[in-house]
N, C-alpha and C positions, 0 to 999 in steps of 0.2 A: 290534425284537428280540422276539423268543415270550414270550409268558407262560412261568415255572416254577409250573404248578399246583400243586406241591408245597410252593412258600411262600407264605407270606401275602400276599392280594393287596391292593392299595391304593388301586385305580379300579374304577369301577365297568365298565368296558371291561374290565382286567382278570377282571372276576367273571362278567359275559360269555361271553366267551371260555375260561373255563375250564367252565361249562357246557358249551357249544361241543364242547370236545375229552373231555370225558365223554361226550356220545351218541356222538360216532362211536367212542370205545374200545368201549364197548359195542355198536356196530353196532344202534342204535337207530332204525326207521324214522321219518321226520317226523310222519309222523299218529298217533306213541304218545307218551304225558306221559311224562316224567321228574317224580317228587315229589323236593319239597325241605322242610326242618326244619329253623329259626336256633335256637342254641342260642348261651349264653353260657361262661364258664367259671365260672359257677357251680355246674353242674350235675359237675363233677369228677371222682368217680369211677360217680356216676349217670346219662354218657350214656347216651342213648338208650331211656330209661325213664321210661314215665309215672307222675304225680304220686302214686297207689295204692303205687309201688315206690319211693320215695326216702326213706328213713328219714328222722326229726325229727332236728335237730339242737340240741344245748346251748348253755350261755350261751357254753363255750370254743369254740364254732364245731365241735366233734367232733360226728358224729353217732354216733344210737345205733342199737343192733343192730335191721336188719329184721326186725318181728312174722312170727312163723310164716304161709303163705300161707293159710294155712285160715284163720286171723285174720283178717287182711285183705280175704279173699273175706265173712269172715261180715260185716264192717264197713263192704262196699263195699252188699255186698247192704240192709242196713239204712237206709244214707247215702243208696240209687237207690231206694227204699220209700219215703223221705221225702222226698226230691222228688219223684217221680210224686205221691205225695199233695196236693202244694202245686203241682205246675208250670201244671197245671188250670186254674189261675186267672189264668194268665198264658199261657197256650198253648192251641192248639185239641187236644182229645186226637186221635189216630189211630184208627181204626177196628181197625185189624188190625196196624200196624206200630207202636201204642204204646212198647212195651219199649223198642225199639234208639231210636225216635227222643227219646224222653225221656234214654235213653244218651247219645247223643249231645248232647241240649241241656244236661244235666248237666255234659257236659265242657266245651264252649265256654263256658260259667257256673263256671269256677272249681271245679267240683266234682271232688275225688280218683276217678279211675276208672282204668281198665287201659286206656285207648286213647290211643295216640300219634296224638300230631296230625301231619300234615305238610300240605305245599299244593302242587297243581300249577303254582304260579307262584313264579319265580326268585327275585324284586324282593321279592316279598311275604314270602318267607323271609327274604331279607337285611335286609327292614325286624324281623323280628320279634328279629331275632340282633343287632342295632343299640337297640332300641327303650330309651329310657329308661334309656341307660347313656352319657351324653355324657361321664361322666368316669371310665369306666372303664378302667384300663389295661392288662388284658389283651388278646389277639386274641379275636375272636368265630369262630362255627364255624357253617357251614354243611351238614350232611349233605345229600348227591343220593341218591337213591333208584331205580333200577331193577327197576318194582314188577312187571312180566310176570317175569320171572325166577327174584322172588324167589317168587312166587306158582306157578309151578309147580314150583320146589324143595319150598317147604311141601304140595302138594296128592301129592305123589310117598312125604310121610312116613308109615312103618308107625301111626304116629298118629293121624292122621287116619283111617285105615280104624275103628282102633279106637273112635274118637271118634263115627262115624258106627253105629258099632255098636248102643255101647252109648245112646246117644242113641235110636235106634229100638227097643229095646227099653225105656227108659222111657217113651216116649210109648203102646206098645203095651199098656203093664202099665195105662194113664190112658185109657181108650176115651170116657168121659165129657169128660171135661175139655179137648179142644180142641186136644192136643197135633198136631201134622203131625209124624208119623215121618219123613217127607226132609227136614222144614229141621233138620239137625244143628249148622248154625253156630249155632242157639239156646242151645247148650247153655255156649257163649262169654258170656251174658250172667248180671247179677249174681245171684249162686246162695245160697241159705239154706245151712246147714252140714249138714238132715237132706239135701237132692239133692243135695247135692256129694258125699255117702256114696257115693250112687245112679248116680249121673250128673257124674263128676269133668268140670272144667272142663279143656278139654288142654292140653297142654306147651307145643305151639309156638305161634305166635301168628296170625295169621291175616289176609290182607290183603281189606280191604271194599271194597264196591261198594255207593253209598248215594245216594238224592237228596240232592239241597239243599235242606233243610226253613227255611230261617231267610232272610232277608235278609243275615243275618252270616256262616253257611257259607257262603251265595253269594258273597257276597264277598271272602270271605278262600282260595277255591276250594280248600276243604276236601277231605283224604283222611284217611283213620283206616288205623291197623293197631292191633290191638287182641290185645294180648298175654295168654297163656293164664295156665300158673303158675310160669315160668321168666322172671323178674324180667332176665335178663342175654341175655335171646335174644337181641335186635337187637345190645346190644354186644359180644357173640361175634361173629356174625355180620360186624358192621362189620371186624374184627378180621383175619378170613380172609385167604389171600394172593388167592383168586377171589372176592371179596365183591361183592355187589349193591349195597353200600353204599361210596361216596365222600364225601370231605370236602372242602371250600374254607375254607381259614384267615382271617380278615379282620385285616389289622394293626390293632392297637390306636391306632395315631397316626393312622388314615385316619376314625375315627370317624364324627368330627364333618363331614367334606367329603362323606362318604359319604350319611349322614343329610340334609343336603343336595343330595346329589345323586338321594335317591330323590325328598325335596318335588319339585324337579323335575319330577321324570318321573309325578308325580300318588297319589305310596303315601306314604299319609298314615293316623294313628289316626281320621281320621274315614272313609273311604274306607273300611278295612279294619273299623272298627266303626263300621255304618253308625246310628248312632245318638246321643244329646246324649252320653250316655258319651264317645263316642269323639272328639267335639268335642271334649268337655273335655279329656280327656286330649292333643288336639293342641295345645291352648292352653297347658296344662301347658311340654306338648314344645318347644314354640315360646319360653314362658319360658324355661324352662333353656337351651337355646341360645343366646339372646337375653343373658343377664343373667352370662354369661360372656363376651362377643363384647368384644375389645377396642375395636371401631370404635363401640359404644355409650357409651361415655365420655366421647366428645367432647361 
């Protein structure tokens, strides 16, 4: 019998095959990625929003009201100052693409930024939507991503014209200083509060094209969308009745067979953090499996 990709699937075959019948809904050709992004239910009413956009939350588990965006841009831009300062010494700097790739390792490193992570691999999403929740009981969530689509919707907005506008008219005001009036996706990255005056960071968000700087992004086959100052674009977006964004539900009871069934198939926290970190963490993983297993009792 068919999968109903509409409910929560519970094999891995099932999650398969409902990839499967998301490309061809979308009339996706074979030699284009579909991105993927596991997500748990904790993230609530802050799908599809990076770490920069999720309000704290209190001891009641309510969270508190999102800081003004200007806030948060001034706080991100401070947070990416302070790491480029320190990453130096644990990184080779870039010559000319410093900014974005320090962005980028900022985020893979736990640091609060505006870029959504997702991966062009299926497995690797589902491990991430599984990971370290062996007793959790709700379903996990899989977002599919079709990012040609989405990317020329965004490239179509009165926005972006604007964006690229005003962008080349700060660079042109800065003839010293280094600026390149055509790359206007710059103006996307972390901004002081006096150029955010100058040179606002835009609305929509914006889908990247980036090497693999790390052995980690390579592995975890890293994609970024990196959102402007509209905290809820992607979850609007998802929302739409022609949306570029699909979901795959994971039953909660399939967890644990699940997580199993990726070790299997070789997607694993060491594999996906290709470093003693992510051993450990597999060893971790491997305990908590392990130390609930009834057949270990014996």
């Amino acid at each position: 019998m068919a999968t109903d990709c509409t409910s929560p699937v519970t094999t891995l075959g099932d999650f398969i095959h409902c990839v499967s019948e998301m490309r061809k809904a979308w009339g996706l050709p074979k030699h284009k990625e579909l991105w993927f992004r596991g997500e748990s239910k904790d993230f609530e009413d802050t799908i599809l929003r990076p770490e920069l956009y999720r309000p704290a939350k209190v001891d009641n588990g309510k969270p508190l009201p999102l800081k003004p965006i200007s806030k948060l841009l001034a706080i991100e831009d401070d947070l990416h100052d302070e790491f480029m300062r320190n990453a130096v010494e644990h990184e080779k700097e870039s010559s000319e693409d410093w900014d974005w790739d320090s962005y980028f390792l900022m985020q893979h490193h736990e640091g609060p930024t505006r870029l959504l992570d997702w991966s062009d691999g299926a497995l690797i999403a589902l491990h991430f939507a599984l990971r370290n929740k062996s007793n959790d009981k709700h379903d996990a969530r899989v977002y599919v991503l079709e990012p040609y689509r989405l990317n020329e919707q965004l490239k179509a907005l009165p926005d972006m014209k604007l964006a690229e506008d005003a962008w080349e008219a700060y660079a042109q005001k800065r003839p010293n200083e280094g600026y390149d009036p055509s790359a206007w996706e710059d103006s996307y990255l972390p901004v002081s509060e006096e150029d955010f005056a100058e040179v606002p960071v835009p609305r929509p968000p914006m889908v990247l094209e980036f090497p693999h700087i790390t052995r980690r992004i390579a592995a975890q086959r890293s994609r970024f969308i990196v959102l402007g100052t509209e905290p809820n674009w992607m979850q609007d977006e998802f929302r739409k009745t022609d949306s570029t964004i699909k979901l795959i539900t994971i039953a909660a009871d399939a967890r644990a067979q699940l997580r199993q069934d990726l070790r299997d198939c070789g997607i694993t926290e060491s594999v996906i953090y290709p470093d003693l970190d992510g051993l450990g963490r597999e060893m971790k993983q491997l305990w908590e499996d392990r130390r609930v297993a009834p057949e270990e009792n014996a």
